[in-house]
C-alpha positions as CSV (number, residue, x, y, z in Angstrom):
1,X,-27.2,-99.5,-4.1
2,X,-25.5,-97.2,-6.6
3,X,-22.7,-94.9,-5.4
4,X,-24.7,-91.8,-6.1
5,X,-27.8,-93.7,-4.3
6,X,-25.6,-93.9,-1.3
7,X,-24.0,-90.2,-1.5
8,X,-27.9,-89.0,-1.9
9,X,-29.1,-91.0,0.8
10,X,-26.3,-90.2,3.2
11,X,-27.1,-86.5,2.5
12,X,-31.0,-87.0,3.5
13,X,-30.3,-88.6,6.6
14,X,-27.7,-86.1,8.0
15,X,-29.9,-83.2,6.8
16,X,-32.6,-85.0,8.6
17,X,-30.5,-85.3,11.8
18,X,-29.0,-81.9,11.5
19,X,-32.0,-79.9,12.7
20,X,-32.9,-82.0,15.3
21,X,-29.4,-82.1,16.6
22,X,-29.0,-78.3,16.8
23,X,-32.4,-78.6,18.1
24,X,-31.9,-80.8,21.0
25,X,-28.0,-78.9,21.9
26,X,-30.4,-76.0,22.3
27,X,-33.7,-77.3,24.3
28,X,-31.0,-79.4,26.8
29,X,-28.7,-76.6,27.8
30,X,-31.7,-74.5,28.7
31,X,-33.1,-77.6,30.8
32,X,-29.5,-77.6,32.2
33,X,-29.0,-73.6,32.6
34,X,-32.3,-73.3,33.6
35,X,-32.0,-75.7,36.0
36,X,-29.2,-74.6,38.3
37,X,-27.1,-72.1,36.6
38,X,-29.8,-69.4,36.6
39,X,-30.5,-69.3,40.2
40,X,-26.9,-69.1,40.8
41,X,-26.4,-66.1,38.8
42,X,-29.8,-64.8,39.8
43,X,-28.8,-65.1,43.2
44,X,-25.5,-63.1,42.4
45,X,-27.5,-59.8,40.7
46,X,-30.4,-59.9,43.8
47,X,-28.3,-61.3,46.9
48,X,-24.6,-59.6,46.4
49,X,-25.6,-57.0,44.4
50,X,-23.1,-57.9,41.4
51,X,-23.3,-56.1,38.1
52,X,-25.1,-57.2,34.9
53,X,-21.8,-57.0,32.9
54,X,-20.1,-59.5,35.3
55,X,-22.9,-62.1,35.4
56,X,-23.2,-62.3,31.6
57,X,-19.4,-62.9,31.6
58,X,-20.0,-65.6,34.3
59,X,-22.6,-67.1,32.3
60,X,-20.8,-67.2,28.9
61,X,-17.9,-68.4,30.4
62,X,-19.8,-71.5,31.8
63,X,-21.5,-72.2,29.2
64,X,-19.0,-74.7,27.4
65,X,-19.0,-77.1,29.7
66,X,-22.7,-77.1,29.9
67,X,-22.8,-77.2,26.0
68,X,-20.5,-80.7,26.6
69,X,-22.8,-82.7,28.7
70,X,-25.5,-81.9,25.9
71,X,-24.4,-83.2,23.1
72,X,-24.4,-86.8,23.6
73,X,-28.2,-86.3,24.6
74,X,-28.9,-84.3,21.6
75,X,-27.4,-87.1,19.4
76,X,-30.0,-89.8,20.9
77,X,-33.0,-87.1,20.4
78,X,-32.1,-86.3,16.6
79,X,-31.9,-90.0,16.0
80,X,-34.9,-91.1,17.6
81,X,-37.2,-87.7,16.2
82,X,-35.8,-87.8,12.6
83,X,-36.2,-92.0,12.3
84,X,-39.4,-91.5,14.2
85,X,-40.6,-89.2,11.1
86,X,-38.9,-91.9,8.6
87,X,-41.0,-94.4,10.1
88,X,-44.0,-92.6,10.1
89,X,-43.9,-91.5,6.5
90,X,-42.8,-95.4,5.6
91,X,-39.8,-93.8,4.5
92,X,-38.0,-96.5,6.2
93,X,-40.1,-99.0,5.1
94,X,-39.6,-98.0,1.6
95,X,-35.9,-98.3,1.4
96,X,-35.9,-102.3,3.2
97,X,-38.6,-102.8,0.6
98,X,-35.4,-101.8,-1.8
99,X,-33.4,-104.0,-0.2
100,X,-31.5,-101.3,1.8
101,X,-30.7,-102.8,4.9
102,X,-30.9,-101.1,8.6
103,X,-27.3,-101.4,8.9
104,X,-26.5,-99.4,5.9
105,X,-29.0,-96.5,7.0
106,X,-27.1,-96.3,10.1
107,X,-23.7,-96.0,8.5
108,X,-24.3,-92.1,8.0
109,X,-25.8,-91.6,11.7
110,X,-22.6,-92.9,13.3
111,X,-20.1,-91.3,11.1
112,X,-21.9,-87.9,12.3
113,X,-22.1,-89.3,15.5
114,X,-18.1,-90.1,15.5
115,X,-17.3,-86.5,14.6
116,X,-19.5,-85.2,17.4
117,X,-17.8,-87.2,19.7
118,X,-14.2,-86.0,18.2
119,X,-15.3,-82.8,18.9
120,X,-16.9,-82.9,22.4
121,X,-13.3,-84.6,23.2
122,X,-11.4,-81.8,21.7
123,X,-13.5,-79.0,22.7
124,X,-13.4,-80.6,26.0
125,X,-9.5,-80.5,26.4
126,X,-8.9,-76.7,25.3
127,X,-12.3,-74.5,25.4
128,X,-13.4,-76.0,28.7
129,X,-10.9,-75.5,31.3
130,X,-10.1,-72.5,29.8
131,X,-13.1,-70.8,30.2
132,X,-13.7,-72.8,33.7
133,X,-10.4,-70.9,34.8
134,X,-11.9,-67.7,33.8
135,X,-15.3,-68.2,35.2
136,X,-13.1,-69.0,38.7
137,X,-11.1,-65.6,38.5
138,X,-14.1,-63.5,37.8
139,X,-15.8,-65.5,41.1
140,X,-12.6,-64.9,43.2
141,X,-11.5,-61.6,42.0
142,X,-14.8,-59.5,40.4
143,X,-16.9,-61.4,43.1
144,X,-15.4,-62.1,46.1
145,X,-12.8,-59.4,46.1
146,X,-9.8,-61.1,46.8
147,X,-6.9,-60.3,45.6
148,X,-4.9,-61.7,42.4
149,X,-1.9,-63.9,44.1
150,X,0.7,-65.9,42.5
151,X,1.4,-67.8,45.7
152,X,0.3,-70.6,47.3
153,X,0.2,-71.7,50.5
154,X,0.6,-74.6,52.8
155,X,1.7,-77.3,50.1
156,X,2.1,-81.0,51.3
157,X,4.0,-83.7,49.6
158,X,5.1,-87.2,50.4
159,X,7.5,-89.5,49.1
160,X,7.4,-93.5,49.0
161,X,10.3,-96.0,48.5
162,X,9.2,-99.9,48.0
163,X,6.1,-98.9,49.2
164,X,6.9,-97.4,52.6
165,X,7.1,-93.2,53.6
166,X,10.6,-91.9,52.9
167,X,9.6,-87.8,53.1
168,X,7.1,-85.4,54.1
169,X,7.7,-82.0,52.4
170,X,5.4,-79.2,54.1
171,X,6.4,-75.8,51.8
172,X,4.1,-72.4,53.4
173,X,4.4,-70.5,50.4
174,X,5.4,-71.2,47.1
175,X,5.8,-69.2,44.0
176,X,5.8,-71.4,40.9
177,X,6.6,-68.9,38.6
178,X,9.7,-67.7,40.0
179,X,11.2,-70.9,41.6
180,X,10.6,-70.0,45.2
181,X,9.6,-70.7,49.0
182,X,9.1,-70.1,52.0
183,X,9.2,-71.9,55.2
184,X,10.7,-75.4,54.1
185,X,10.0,-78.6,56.7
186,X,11.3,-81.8,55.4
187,X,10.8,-85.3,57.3
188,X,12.9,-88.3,56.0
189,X,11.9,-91.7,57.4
190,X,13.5,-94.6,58.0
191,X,11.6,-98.2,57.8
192,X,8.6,-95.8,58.7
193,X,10.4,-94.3,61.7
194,X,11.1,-90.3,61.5
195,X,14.8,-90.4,61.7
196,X,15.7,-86.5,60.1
197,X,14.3,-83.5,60.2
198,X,15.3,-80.3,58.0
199,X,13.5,-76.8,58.1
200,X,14.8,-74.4,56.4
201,X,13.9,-70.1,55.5
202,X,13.5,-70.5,52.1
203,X,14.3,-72.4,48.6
204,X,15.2,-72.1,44.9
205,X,14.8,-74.0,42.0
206,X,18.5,-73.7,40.6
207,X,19.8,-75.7,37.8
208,X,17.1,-78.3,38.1
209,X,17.9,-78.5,41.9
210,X,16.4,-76.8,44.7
211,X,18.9,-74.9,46.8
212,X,17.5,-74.6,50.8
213,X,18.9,-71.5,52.7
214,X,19.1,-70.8,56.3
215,X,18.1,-74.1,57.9
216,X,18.8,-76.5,60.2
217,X,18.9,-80.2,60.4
218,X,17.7,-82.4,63.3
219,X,18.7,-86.0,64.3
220,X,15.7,-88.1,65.8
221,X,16.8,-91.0,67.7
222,X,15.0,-94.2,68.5
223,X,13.1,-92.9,71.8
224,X,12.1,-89.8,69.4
225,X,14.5,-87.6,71.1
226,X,15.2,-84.4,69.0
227,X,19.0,-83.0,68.8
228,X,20.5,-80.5,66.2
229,X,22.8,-81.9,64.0
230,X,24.2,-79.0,62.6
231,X,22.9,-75.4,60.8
232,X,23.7,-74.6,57.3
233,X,23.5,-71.1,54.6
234,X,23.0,-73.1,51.1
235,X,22.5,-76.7,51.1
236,X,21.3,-78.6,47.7
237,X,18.0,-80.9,48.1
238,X,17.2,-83.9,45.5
239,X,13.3,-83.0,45.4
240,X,12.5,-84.8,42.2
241,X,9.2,-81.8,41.7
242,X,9.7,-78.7,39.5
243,X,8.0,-76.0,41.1
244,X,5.4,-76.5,38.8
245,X,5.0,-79.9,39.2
246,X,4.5,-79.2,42.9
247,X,2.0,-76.3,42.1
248,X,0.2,-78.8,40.3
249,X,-0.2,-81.3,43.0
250,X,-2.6,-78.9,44.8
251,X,-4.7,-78.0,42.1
252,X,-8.5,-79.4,41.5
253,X,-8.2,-82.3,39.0
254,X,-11.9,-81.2,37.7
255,X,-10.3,-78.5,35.7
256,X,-6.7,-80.2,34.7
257,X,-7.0,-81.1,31.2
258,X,-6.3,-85.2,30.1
259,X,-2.9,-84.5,29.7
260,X,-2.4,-82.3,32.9
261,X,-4.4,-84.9,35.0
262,X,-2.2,-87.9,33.9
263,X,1.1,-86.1,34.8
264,X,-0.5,-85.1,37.8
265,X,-1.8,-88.7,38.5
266,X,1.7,-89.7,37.6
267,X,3.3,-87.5,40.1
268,X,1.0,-88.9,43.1
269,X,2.1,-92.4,42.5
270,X,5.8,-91.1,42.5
271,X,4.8,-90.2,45.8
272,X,2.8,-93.0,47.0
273,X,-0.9,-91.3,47.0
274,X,-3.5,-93.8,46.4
275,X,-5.2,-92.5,42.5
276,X,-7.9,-95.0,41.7
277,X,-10.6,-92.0,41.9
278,X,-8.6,-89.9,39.7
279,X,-8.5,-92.7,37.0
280,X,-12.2,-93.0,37.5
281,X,-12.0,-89.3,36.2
282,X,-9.2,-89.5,33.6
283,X,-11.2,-92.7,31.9
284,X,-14.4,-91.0,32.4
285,X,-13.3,-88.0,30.6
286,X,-12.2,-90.1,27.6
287,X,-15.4,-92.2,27.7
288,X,-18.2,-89.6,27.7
289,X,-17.8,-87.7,24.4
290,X,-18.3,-91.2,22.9
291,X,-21.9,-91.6,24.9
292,X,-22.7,-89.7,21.4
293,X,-22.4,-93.0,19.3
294,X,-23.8,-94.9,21.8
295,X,-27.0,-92.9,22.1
296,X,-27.5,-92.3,18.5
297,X,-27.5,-96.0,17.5
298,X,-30.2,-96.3,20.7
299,X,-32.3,-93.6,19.3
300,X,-32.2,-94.6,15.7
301,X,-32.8,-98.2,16.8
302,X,-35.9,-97.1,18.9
303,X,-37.1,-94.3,16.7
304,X,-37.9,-96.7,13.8
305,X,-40.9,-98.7,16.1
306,X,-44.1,-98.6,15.4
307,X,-45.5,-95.3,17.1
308,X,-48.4,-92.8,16.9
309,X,-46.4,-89.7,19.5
310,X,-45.6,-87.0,18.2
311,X,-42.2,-84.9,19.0
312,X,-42.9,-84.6,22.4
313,X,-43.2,-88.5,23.5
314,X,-40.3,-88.4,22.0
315,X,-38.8,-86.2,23.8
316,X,-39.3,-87.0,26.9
317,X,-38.2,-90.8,25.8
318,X,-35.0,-89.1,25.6
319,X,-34.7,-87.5,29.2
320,X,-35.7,-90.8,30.5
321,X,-32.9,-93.1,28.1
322,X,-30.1,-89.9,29.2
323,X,-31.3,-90.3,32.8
324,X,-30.9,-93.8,32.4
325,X,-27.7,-93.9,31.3
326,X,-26.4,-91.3,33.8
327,X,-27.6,-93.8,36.8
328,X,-25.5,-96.6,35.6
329,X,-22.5,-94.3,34.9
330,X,-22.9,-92.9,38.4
331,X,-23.5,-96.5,39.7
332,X,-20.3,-97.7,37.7
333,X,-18.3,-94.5,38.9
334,X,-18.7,-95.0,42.9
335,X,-17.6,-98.7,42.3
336,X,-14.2,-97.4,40.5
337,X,-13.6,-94.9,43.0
338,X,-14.4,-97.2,45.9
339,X,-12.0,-100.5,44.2
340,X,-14.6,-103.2,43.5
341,X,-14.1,-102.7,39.8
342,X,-10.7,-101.4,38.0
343,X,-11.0,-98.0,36.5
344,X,-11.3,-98.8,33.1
345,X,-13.7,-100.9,33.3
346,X,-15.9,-98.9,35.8
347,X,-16.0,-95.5,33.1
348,X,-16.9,-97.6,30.1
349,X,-19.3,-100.4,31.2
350,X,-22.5,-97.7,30.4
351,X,-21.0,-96.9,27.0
352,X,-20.5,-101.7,26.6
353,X,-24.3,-101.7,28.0
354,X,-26.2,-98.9,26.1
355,X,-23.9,-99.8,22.7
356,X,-25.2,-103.6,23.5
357,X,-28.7,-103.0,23.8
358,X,-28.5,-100.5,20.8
359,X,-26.9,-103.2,19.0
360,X,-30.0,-105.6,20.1
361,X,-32.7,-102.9,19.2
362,X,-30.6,-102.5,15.4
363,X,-30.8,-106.2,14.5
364,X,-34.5,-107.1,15.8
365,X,-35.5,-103.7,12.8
366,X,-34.5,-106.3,9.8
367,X,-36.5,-108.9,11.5
């Protein structure tokens, strides 16, 4: 095929696509709104009385992360409407008569499919928690009337050395910001026996140290008999945690970014913490914006069949494929988080399995 051939073909298929796309982004985050975020807000207006003005922020605010989980399906339904439509006008059948493989259709689909999925993964990283951290202040402060607070409170850490506890670090209040807290209770361990104990009024993060003030230190012995050791005013503290490192260690990895949850990941293997859930998550994040390459080459593949449905057969083909695919990666996902299968493996085995059998459907078109 000629170069300008190709450029005009490419430009048919993706204007094609395009209204299908923006088609399906719509009609699935209304199934998704409709379908649990509306009776939430609802609730909100009738129940606890809360204004208009707040529950339209609420909404718009969760929104993005809706609008994430939709476009992968909205991939597989422009593919399979627009080659449905290709096939039914023996479009298709008119360019393998012109020796214009399958293949070579496709070519166009997954480039638009790639920068879908470059997208969702971006959009996903900066939009997303962002507007997931505002939707949680306006429930915690325009809702639930609590009060803003930069504290927070009863913060556990643990060390490891060689595999067995060396510390527990109990802090009652912290305040990342400024480098402080309150109410310091460390336990160091020895071969897994408590041999130290240090409490102490407060801390600060000095210099890249933390300096603990007004404390004492305890001795345990080997019948776990308590005895004071001695009382200090300043004593310096190797605590290899920044204060935000430790404010992060308490917050929900749902709405860390990829970046904040490996560091945070990172920082509970420092300390021991079993993590093969939260790689389920960190893989999973990177694997589902790609579900949009997968599904496109599925819908295209099965879009091009023989078929006399109109619009809505094939949509609800498409609920059933995206319902499909969200079993196995649910499936895969409680065996990565449980151990049977590594982490890796678990978040991308529906992306290997739906990209096969896409694969399968795209080669059996030419035959």
């Amino acid at each position: 095929m000629k170069p300008g051939n190709t450029r005009i073909l490419n430009i048919y298929i993706l204007k094609e696509l395009s209204g299908s796309f923006f088609f399906g982004v719509m009609a699935f985050t209304l199934i998704l709104v409709a379908g649990d975020l509306l009776f939430d807000l609802a609730d909100l207006i009738i129940e606890k009385g809360v204004s208009l003005f707040v529950v339209l922020r609420l909404f718009l605010y969760r929104l993005p992360a809706v609008v994430t989980l939709t476009l992968p399906m909205a991939c597989l339904l422009s593919t399979l409407l627009s080659f449905g439509r290709l096939s039914s006008n023996s479009e298709l059948i008119a360019l393998r008569a012109s020796g214009v493989a399958f293949q070579r259709i496709l070519k166009p689909v997954m480039v638009a499919a790639l920068m879908i999925g470059a997208f969702a993964l971006l959009f996903n990283e900066t939009i997303v928690p962002l507007a997931n951290k505002a939707a949680m202040n306006i429930m915690r402060y325009e809702v639930a009337r609590e009060k803003p607070s930069l504290l927070q409170e009863r913060v556990f850490l643990r060390e490891e050395s060689e595999g067995t506890l060396s510390r527990v670090i109990y802090i009652n209040r912290l305040e990342p910001r400024e480098g402080r807290m309150e109410e310091v209770l460390i336990q160091e361990f020895e071969k897994g026996r408590l041999r130290r104990i240090t409490t102490s009024r407060e801390g600060e993060w000095v210099d890249g140290y933390w300096i603990l003030s007004d404390g004492e230190v305890f001795e345990v012995d080997n019948k776990g008999a308590v005895s004071l050791l001695f009382r200090f005013q300043e004593q310096k503290t190797r605590l290899d945690l920044t204060p935000r490192e430790i404010s992060r260690a308490s917050t929900d990895p749902e709405d860390m970014s990829i970046f904040e949850l490996y560091d945070h990941i990172a920082l509970l293997e420092k300390q021991g913490m079993k993590t093969g859930p939260l790689w389920v998550i960190f893989h999973l994040r990177i694997a589902i914006p790609w579900a949009s390459i997968v599904l496109a080459i599925v819908g295209a593949s099965l879009g091009v069949r023989p078929q006399r449905s109109g619009p809505g057969v094939g949509f609800g083909l498409s609920i059933i494929i995206v319902f499909a695919y969200y079993v196995v990666m649910s499936f895969c996902k409680s065996l990565g988080q449980s151990g049977f299968l590594l982490p890796v493996i678990s978040a991308w085995i529906p992306n290997v399995v739906f990209l096969g059998f896409g694969s399968f459907l795209a080669r059996r078109v030419n035959h």
